[in-house]
C-alpha positions as CSV (number, residue, x, y, z in Angstrom):
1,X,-36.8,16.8,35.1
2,X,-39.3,17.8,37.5
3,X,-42.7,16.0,38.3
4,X,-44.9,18.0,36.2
5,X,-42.6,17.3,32.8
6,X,-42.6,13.3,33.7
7,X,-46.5,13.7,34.5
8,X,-47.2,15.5,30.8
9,X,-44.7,13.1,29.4
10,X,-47.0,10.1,31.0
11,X,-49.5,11.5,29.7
12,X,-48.9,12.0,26.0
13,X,-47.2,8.3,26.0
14,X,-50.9,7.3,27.3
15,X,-52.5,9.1,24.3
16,X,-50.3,8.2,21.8
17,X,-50.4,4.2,22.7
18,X,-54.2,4.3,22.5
19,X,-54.3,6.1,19.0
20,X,-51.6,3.5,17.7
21,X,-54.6,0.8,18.6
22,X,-56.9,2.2,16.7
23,X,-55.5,2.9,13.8
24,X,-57.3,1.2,10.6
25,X,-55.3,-1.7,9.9
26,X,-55.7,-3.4,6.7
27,X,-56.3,-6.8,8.1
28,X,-57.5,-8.0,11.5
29,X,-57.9,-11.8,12.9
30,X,-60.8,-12.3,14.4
31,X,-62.2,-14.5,17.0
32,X,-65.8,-16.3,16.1
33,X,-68.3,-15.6,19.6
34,X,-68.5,-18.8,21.8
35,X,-72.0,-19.4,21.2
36,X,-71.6,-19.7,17.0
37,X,-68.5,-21.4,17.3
38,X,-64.7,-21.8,18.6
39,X,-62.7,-21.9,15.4
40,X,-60.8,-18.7,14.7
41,X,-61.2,-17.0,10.9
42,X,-59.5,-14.4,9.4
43,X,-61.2,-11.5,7.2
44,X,-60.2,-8.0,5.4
45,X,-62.1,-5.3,6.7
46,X,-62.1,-1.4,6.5
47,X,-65.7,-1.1,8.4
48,X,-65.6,0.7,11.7
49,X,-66.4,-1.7,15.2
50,X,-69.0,-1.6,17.0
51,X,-68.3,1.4,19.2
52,X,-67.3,3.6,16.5
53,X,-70.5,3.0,15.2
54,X,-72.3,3.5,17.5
55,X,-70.8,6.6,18.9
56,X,-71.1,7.7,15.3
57,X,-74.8,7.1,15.6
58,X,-75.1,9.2,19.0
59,X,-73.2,12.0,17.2
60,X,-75.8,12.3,14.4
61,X,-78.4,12.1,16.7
62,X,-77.5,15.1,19.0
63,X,-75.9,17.1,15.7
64,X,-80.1,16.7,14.2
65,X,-81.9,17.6,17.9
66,X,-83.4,20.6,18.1
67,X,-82.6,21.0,21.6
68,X,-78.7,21.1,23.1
69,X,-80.3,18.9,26.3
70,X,-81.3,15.9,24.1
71,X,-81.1,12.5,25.7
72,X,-78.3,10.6,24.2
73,X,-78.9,7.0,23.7
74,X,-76.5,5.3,26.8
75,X,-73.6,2.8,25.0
76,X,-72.6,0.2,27.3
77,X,-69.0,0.1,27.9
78,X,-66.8,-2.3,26.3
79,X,-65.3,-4.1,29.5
80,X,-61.9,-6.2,28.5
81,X,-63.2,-9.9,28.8
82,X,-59.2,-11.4,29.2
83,X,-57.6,-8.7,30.6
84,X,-55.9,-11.2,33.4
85,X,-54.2,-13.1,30.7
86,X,-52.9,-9.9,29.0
87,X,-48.8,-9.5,28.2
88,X,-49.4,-6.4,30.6
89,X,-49.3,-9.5,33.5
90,X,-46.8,-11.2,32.3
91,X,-44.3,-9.3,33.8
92,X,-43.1,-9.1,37.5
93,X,-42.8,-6.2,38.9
94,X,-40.9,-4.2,42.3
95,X,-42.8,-2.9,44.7
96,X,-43.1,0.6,43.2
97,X,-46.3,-0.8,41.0
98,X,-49.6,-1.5,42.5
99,X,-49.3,0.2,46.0
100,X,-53.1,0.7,46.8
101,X,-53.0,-3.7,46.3
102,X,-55.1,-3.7,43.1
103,X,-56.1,-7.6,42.4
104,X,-56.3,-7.2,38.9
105,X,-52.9,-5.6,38.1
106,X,-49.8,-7.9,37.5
107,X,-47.4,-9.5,40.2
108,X,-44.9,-7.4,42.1
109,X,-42.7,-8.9,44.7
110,X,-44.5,-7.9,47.5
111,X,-47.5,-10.5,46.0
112,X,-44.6,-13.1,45.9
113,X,-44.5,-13.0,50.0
114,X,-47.9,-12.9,50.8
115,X,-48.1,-16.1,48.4
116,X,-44.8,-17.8,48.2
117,X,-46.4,-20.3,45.8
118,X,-45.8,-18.0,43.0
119,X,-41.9,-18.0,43.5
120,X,-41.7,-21.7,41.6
121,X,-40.1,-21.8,38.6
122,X,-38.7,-18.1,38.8
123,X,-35.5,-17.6,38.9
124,X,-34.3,-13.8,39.8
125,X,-32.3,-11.6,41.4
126,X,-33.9,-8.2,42.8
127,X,-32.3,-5.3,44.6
128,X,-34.2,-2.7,46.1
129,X,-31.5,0.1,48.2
130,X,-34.6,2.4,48.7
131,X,-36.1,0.2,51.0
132,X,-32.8,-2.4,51.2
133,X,-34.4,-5.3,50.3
134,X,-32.9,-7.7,48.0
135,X,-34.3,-11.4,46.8
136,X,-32.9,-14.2,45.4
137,X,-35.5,-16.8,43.8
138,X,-33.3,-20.0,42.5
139,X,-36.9,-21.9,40.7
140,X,-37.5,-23.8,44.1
141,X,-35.7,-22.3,46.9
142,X,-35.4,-18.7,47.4
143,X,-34.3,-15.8,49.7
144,X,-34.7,-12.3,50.9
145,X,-32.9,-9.8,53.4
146,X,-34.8,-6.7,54.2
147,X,-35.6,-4.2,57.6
148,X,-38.1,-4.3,60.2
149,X,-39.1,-1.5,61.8
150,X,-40.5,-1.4,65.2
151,X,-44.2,0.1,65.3
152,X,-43.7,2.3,68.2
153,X,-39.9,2.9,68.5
154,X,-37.3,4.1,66.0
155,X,-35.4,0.7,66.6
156,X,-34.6,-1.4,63.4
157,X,-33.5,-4.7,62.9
158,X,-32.0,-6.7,59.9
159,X,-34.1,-9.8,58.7
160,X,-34.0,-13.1,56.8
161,X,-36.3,-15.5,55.0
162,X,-35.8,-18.4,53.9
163,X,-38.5,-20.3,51.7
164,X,-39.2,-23.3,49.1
165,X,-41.6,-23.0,46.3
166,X,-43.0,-25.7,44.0
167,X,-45.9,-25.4,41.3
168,X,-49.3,-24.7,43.6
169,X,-47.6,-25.4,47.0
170,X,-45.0,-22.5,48.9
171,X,-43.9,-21.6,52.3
172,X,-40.8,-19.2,54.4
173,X,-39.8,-18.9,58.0
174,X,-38.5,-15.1,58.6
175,X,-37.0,-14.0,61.2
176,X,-35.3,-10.3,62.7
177,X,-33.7,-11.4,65.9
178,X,-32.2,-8.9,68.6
179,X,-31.6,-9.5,72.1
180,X,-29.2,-9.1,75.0
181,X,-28.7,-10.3,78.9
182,X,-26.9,-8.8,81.7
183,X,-26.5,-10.4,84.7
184,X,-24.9,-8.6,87.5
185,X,-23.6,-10.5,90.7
186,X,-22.4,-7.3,92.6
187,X,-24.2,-5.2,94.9
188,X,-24.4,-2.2,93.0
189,X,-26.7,-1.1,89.9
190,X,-25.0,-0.3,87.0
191,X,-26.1,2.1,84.3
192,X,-25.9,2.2,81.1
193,X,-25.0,-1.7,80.3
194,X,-25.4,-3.7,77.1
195,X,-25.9,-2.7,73.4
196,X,-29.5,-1.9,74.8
197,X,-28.3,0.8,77.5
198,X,-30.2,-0.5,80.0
199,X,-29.2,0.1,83.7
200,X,-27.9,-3.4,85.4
201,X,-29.5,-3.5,89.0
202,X,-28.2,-6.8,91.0
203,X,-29.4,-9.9,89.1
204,X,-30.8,-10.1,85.5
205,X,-31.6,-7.4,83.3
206,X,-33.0,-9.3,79.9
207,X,-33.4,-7.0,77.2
208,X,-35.4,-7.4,74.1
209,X,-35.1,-5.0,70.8
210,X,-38.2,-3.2,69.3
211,X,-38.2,-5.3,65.9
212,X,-37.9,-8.2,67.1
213,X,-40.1,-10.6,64.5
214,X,-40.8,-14.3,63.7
215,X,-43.0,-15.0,60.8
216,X,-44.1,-17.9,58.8
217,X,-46.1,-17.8,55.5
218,X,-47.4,-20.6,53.3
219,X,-50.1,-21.0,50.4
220,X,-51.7,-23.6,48.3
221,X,-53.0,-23.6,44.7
222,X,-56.1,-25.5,44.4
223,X,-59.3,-25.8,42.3
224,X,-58.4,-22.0,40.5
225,X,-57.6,-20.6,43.4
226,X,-55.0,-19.4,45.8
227,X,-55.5,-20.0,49.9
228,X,-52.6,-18.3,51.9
229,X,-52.5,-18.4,55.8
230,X,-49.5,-16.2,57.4
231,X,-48.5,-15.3,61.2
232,X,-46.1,-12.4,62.2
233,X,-45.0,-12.1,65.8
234,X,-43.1,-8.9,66.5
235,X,-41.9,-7.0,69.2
236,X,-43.3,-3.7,68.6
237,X,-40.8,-1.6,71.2
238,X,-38.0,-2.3,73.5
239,X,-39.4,-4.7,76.7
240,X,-37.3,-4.8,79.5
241,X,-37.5,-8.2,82.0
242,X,-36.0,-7.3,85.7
243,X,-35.0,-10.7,87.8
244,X,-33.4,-8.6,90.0
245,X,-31.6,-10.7,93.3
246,X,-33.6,-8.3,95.9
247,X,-36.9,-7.3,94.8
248,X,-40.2,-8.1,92.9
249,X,-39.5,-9.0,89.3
250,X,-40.9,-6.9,87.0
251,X,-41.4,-7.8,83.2
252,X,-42.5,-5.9,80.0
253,X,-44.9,-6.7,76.8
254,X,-44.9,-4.4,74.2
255,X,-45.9,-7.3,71.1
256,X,-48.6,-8.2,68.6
257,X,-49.1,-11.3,67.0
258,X,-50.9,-11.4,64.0
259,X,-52.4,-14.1,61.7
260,X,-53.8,-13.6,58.3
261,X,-56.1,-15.9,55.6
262,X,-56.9,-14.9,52.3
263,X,-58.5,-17.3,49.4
264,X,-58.3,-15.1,46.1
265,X,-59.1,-16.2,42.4
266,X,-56.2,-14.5,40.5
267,X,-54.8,-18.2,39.6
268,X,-57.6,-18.0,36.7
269,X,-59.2,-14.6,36.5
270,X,-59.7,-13.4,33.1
271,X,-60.4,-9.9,33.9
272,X,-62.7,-9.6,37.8
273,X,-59.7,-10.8,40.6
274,X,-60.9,-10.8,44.0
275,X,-59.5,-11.8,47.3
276,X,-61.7,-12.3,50.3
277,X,-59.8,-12.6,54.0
278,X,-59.5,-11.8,57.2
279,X,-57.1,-10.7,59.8
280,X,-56.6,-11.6,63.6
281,X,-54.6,-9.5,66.2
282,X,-53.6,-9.9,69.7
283,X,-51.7,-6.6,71.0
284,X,-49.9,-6.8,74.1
285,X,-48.9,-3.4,76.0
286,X,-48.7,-4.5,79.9
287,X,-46.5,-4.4,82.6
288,X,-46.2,-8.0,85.0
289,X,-45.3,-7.5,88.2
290,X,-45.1,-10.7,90.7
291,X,-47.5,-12.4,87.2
292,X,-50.0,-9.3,88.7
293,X,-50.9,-7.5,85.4
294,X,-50.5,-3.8,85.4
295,X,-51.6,-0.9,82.3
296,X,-48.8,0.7,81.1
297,X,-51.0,3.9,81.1
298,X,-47.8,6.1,80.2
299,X,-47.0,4.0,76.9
300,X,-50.7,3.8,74.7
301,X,-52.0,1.8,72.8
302,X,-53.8,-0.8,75.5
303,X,-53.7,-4.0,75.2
304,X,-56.8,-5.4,72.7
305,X,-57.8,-7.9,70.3
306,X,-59.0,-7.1,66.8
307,X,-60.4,-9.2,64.0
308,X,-60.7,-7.3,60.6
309,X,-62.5,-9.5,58.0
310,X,-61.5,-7.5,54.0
311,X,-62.5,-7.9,50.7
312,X,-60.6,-6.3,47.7
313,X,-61.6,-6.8,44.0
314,X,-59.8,-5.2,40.4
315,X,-61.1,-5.1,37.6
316,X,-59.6,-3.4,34.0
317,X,-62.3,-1.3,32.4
318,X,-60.1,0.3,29.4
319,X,-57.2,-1.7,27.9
320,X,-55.6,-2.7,24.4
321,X,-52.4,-4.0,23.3
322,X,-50.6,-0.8,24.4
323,X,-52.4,0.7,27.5
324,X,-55.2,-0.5,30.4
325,X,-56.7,1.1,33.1
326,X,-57.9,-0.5,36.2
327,X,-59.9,0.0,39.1
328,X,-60.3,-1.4,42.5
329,X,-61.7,-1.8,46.0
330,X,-61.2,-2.4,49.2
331,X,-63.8,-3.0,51.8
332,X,-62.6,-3.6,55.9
333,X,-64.6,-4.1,58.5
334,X,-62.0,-3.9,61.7
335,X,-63.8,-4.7,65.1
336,X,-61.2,-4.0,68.2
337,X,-62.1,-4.7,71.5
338,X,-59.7,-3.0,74.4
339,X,-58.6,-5.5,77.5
340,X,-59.4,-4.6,81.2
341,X,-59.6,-2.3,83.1
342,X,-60.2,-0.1,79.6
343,X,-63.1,-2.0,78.9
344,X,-64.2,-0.3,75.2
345,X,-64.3,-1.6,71.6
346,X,-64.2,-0.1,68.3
347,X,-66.1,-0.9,64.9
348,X,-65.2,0.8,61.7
349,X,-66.5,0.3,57.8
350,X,-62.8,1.6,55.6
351,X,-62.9,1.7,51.9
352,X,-60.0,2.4,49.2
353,X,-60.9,2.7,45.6
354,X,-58.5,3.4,43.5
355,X,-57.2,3.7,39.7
356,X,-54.2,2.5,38.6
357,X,-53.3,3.3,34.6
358,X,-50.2,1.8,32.5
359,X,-49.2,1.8,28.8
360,X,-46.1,0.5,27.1
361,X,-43.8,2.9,25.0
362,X,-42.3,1.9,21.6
363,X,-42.4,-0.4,19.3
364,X,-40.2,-3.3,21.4
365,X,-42.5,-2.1,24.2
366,X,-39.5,-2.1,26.6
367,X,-40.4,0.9,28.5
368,X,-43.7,1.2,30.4
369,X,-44.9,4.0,32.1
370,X,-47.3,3.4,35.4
371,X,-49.2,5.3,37.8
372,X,-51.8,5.0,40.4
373,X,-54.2,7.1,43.2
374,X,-56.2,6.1,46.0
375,X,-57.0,7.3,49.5
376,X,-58.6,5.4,52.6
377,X,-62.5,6.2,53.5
378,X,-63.0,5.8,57.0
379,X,-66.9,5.5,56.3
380,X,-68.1,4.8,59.3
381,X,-66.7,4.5,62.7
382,X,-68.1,3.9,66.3
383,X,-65.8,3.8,69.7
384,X,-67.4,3.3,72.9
385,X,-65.7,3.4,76.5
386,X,-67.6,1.1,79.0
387,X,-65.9,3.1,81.7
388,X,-66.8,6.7,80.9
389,X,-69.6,6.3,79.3
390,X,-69.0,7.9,76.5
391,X,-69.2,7.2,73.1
392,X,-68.2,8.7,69.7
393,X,-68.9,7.8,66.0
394,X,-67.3,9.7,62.9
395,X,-66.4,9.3,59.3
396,X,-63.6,10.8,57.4
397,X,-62.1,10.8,53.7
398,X,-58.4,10.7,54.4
399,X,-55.8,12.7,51.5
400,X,-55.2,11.2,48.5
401,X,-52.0,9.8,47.4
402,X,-50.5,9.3,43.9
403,X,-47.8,8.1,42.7
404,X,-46.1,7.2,39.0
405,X,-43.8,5.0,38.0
406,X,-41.3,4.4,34.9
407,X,-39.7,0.9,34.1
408,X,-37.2,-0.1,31.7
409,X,-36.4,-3.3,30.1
410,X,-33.3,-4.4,28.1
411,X,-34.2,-7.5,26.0
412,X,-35.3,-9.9,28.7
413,X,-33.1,-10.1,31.4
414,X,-33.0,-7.0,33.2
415,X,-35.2,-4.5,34.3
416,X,-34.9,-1.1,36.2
417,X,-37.8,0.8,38.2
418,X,-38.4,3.9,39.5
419,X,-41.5,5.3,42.0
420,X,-42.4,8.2,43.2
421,X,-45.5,9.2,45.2
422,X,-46.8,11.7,47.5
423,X,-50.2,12.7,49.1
424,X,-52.0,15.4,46.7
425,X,-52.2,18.8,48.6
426,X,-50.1,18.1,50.9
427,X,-47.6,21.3,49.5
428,X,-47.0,22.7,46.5
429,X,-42.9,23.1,45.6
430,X,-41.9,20.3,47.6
431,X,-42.5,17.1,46.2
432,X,-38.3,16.0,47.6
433,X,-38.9,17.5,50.9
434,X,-42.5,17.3,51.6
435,X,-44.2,15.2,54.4
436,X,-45.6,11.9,52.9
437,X,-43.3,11.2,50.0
438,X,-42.1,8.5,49.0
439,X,-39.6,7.1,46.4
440,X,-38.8,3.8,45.2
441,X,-35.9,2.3,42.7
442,X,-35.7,-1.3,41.5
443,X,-33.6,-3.6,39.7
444,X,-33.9,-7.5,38.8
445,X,-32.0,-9.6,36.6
446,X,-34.0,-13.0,35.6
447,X,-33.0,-15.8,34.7
C-alpha cells in the first residue's frame, strides 16, 4: 500500500470518527456549568447544540442577503475545555507520535527521558529496531539500551541508562563509553595501532571515540508542575592525546557539554500545556599544545558558548470522543558567542508551529491513526564577526516535514506502531529512497 492509499485511508477514518460524534443520540448526560452548580443531571433531548444552531442561523442569514459578499455573523470556536484529561492521553506512545514536541499531545517515550518522574508505576517493555532502542520500566527502577551518534563523525557507540522512579520524584545516569591507550616503549612509530587506527609514535597515544557520552537526568513534581534539570557531556568526534617520550605533547578537544531546565504544567493541564526552559552549551573544538591553545581552523565549528532560552505551548482546538486536533509552538531565542581569536556571536528568533491530528478506528477503538507537520522558521537571525567586520542578518522558512502514523492495540497489553515521515517537496516517487525520510516501528508489552 503506497502513501497516498494510507493518506486517503487516514483521512476517511478522520471523517467518519467525527460524523459517528455527532450523530443524534436519544439521550445525552449532561454536565450543569460551574457557576449554577456542580451536580451532574441527566435529560432527553432531540434539540440541536449550540453550534448547530448557530451555524444554522448564519446559513439563513446569507441564504436571505441580497448580496453574495454579506458579512456573516463571526461564531466563536468551541475550544475543548479538558482535552488534557482525555482517553486520547491515556495512552503511551513510541517515539513515532509527536515528533515536532507538541505539549498538549499524550506521552511517548521520549517524554519519559526528558522527565524520568513519569516512569513510576509503569511497568513495560518497549522495542524499537528502527532506531535500536529498547526500555525496560519495572514501576520503580527501569532501563534503556539505545545508540549515540557522534555529531561530526560517523562513529557510533552503544549506551546504557540506568534510572529509579517514584510518584513526583525521578532520575538516570547514562552512559556510551569508548576508549583505547597505546603506549609504545620502542623507538619506532607504529601505524595503524588500536581499535582506533591511530599511529603509535614512542610514548602514549590515548585515544577517545566520537560518541563518547555521560548524562544525568532528574525531575520533580511539585505544586502542578514538572521541573526537570539534565546534563549531557559527549565527545562529538575522535580526540587524539599524544604523550609522546621525545616531543611536545599535543592534545585534542572535540566535546560539548550541555545542561538543560525546563518547568512545564502538563502535571495538571486540562487543555493549554506549556513548558518554559532554557538550554546552556559549552563547545570545545581546540587543539593544546604545551596547555598553549590552538584553533583547529581545518575541523569547524570553533569553539563557543550558547545559551538558548525556549518556550513551547499545545493546545487542542477540535476534539470528541473519537478524533482531536492540536496545535503548537515553539519559540527559541539561541544567542552563541564564538571563543578567541574568532571573536563573533550570533542571535537568532526560530519558530515551529505545527498540527498534529489523531482519531481512533472502531468500535473497541484499538486502532488509531496519527499524523503530524511542522517546519522550523528561522525568523530572524543576526551573525557578526568582530574580526572582519562584517556582519549578516537573514531569515528563512525551512521545508516542511510530515509524517503519519498507524498504531494497534490488542486488548491492553500490547501495542505495535508504525511512522513514517518525509519533508514535503523534497521529490515526488521516492518517499523509500528520498533524502529526509524517515521510518519508525514500535512495540511494547505493559504490564
Amino acid at each position: 500500500m503506497n502513501i497516498k492509499s494510507m493518506f486517503g485511508i487516514g483521512l476517511v477514518s478522520f471523517g467518519v470518527a467525527f460524523a459517528q460524534d455527532y450523530a443524534a443520540p436519544e439521550a445525552e448526560t449532561y454536565s450543569a456549568p460551574a457557576e449554577t452548580s456542580t451536580n451532574s443531571y441527566t435529560a432527553t433531548t432531540t434539540a440541536p447544540s449550540m453550534s448547530e444552531q448557530e451555524l444554522q442561523k448564519q446559513e439563513e442569514q446569507a441564504a436571505s442577503s441580497n448580496s453574495l459578499t454579506a458579512p456573516v455573523p463571526f461564531v466563536k470556536p468551541d475550544i475543548p475545555k479538558e482535552s488534557k484529561r482525555s482517553s486520547f492521553n491515556s495512552i503511551l506512545h513510541g517515539r513515532s507520535y509527536n515528533y515536532n514536541g507538541n505539549m498538549a499531545a499524550a506521552n511517548n517515550t521520549d517524554l519519559l527521558m526528558r522527565y524520568p518522574n513519569l516512569f513510576a508505576n509503569r511497568k513495560f517493555f518497549y522495542i524499537e529496531p528502527t532506531n535500536k532502542m529498547g526500555i525496560l520500566s519495572l514501576g520503580s527502577f527501569f532501563t534503556a539500551f539505545d545508540i549515540v551518534h557522534a555529531p561530526l563523525d560517523a562513529s557510533q557507540l552503544g549506551r546504557l541508562t540506568l534510572g529509579y522512579a517514584a510518584p513526583g520524584f525521578g532520575f538516570y545516569i547514562r552512559a556510551g563509553l569508548g576508549h583505547s591507550r597505546v603506549s609504545n616503549d620502542g623507538n619506532a612509530t607504529i601505524p595503524h595501532m588500536g581499535p582506533d587506527d591511530v599511529d603509535a609514535v614512542p610514548g602514549v597515544t590515548s585515544v577517545t571515540s566520537g560518541g563518547d557520552d555521560w548524562a544525568f537526568a532528574i525531575s520533580k513534581g511539585f505544586l502542578g508542575v514538572n521541573l526537570a534539570l539534565s546534563g549531557d557531556w559527549i565527545t562529538e568526534k575522535k580526540q587524539i592525546h599524544i604523550d609522546p617520550d621525545q616531543g611536545d605533547e599535543r592534545e585534542q578537544h572535540y566535546d560539548s557539554l550541555t545542561v538543560n531546565v525546563n518547568l512545564t504544567n502538563a502535571p495538571t493541564a486540562k487543555n493549554f500545556t506549556w513548558n518554559l526552559g532554557a538550554t546552556l552549551v559549552a563547545h570545545r573544538n581546540e587543539v593544546e599544545v604545551e596547555d598553549d591553545v590552538v584553533v583547529d581552523a581545518d575541523n569547524p565549528p570553533n569553539s563557543y558558548f550558547e545559551l538558548a532560552p525556549y518556550l513551547r505551548v499545545g493546545l487542542s482546538v477540535l476534539e470528541n470522543d473519537n478524533a482531536r486536533v492540536l496545535v503548537g509552538a515553539a519559540g527559541i531565542f539561541p544567542f552563541r558567542h564564538y571563543n578567541d581569536p574568532l571573536d563573533g556571536y550570533v542571535f537568532a528568533v526560530i519558530l515551529q508551529p505545527s498540527l498534529l491530528g489523531e482519531v481512533f478506528v472502531g468500535e473497541e477503538k484499538n486502532f488509531m491513526f496519527y499524523g503530524e507537520v511542522g517546519y522550523d522558521w528561522n525568523a530572524f537571525t543576526y551573525n557578526k564577526d568582530n574580526n572582519s567586520d562584517i556582519s549578516t542578518m537573514f531569515y528563512r522558512m525551512n521545508p516542511v516535514v510530515a509524517s503519519v502514523g498507524f498504531r494497534y492495540q490488542y486488548k491492553d497489553f500490547l501495542s505495535v506502531e508504525l511512522g513514517l515521515g518525509n519533508e514535503l517537496f523534497s521529490g515526488s516517487g521516492n518517499f523509500f529512497n528520498g533524502d529526509h525520510t524517515f521510518v519508525d516501528f514500535s512495540a511494547m508489552v505493559r504490564f
